[in-house]
N, C-alpha and C positions, 0 to 999 in steps of 0.2 A: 462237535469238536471240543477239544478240554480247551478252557476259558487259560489265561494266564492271570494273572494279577501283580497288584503289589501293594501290601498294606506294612502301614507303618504310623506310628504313633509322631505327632508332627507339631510343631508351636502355632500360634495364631499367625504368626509372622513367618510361618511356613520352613521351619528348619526342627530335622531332627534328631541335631547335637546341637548343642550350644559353644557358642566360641571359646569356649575356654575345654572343649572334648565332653562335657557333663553332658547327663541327659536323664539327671536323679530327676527331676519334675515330672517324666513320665511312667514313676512307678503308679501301674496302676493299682484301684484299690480292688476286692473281691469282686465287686458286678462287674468291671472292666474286664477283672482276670479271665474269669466266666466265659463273656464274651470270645475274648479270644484263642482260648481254649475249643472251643466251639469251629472258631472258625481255621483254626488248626485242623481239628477232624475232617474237616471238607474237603483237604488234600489230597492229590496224589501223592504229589513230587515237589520240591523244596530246592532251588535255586539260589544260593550262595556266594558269595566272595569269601576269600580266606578271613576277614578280619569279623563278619561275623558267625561263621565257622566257628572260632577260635571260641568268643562270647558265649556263643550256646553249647559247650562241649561239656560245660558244668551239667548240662542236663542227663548226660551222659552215666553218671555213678550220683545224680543227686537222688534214687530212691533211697541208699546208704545211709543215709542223714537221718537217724531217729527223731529229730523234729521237725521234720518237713510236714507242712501240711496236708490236708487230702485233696484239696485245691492242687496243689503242687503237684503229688503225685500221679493225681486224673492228668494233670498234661505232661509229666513224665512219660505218663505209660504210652498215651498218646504221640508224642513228640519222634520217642526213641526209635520206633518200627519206620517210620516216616521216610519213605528211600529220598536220597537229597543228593546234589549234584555239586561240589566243591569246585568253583573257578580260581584257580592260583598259581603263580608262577613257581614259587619258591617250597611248598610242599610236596614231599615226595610217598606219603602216608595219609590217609587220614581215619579215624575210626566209626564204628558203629554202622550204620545201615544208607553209609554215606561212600561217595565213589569218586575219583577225579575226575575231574572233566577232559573227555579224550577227545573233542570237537570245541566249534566256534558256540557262542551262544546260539546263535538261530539252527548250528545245526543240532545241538543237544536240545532245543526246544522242540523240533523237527522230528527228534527220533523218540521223543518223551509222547508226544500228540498220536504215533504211530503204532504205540504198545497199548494193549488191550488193558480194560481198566476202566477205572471213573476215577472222578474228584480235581478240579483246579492244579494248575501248576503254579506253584507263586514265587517270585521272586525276593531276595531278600539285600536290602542293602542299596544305597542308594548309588554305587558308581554300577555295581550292577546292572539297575533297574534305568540309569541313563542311557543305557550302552542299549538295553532293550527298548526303551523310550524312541533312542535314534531309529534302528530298526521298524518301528512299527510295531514290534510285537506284544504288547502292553495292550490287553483288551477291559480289563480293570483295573482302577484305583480305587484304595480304599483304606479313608482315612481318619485316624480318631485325635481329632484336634483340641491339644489341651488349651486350659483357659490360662495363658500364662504367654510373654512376648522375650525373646532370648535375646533377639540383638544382631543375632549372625549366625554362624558354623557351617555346617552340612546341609545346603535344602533337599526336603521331601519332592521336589518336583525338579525336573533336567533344567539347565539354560540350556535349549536348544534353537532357542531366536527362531520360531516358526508357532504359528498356531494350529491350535488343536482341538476343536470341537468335540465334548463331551455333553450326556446325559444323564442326571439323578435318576438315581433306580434306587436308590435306599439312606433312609436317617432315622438316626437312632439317638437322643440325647437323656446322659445316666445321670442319677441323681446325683454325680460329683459334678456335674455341669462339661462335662466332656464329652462332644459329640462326634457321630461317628456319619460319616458319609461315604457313598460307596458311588463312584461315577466307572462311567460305560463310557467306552470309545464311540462314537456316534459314526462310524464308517460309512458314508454316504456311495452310492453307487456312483463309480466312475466315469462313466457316457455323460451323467447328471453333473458333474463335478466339470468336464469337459466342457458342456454348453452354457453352463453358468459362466465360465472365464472366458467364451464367443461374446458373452454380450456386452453391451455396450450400455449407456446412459440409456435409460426410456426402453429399454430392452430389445435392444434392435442384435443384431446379430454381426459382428463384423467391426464393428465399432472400437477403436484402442482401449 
């Protein structure tokens, strides 16, 4: 079954935009770009909210730009074919190899998991990735945490006042000192999850 994800570049203090809307600190530099270029290709399918939608659309006509990098371009070329699924109330259009969403999240995840294919479906955007978060649907995070403390804004992670048991599967830290972690839903089996809340102090069964 295709994994879901959601990566996102995030502060040590776990937010990422910063209170005042910025989020210049997390221009990455070439090894970073790389990377995530990379893990662009891994995709299928690209899950959105309109706002950043909107943000990546430069991507759109940025081969145009006689000074764009080759860096740039490899994730242009990459990026553009990328089928992606736009969440939004107030858009009646949108362009490029991108579609509106004609279902709830879980069911466009649902019908996305069922089309033949390979590659991740990853979310993007953080009230997005709450709303997936809530759901359950969220089988990785992954995260490239700059060395820098914002203060406040937007967190990379839900308040959902519930906990959530995860696994490292993967770290990666670049010579800009920015490191990259990649955790796994730790989904433990249910019957298991059932008898563990039977027991009681001393492990008795039955016990409040």
């Amino acid at each position: 079954m295709r994994s879901v994800t959601y990566s996102m570049s995030v502060s040590l203090d776990g937010y990422i935009i910063g209170p005042d809307g910025g989020f210049d600190w997390s221009e990455p530099d070439e090894e970073v770009f790389r990377f995530a270029t990379d893990e662009v290709r891994g995709l299928g399918a690209h899950l959105m909210g309109r706002r950043l939608y909107e943000t990546m659309l430069y991507w759109e006509t940025a081969e145009q730009d006689p000074e764009l990098g080759d860096l740039e371009r490899e994730f242009a070329a990459i990026w553009n074919p990328l089928p992606k699924v736009v969440f939004s109330s107030t858009l009646s259009a949108v362009q490029g190899n991108a579609r509106l969403a004609s279902g709830g999240l879980a069911e466009e995840i649902e019908r996305l998991r069922a089309e033949p294919g390979e590659g991740d479906i990853a979310i993007g955007g953080a009230t997005l990735a709450a709303e997936a978060a809530t759901l359950d649907l969220i089988d990785e995070y992954r995260v490239r945490v700059y060395p820098v403390l914002v203060g406040g804004g937007i967190p990379f992670f839900p308040r959902h006042e519930r906990r959530v048991d995860l696994e490292l599967v993967e770290t990666r830290t670049f010579s800009s000192k920015i490191v990259h972690l990649c955790y796994r839903m730790a989904r433990q089996d249910r019957s298991r999850q059932f008898l563990g809340r039977g027991r009681g102090r001393g492990g008795e069964e039955g016990n409040p």
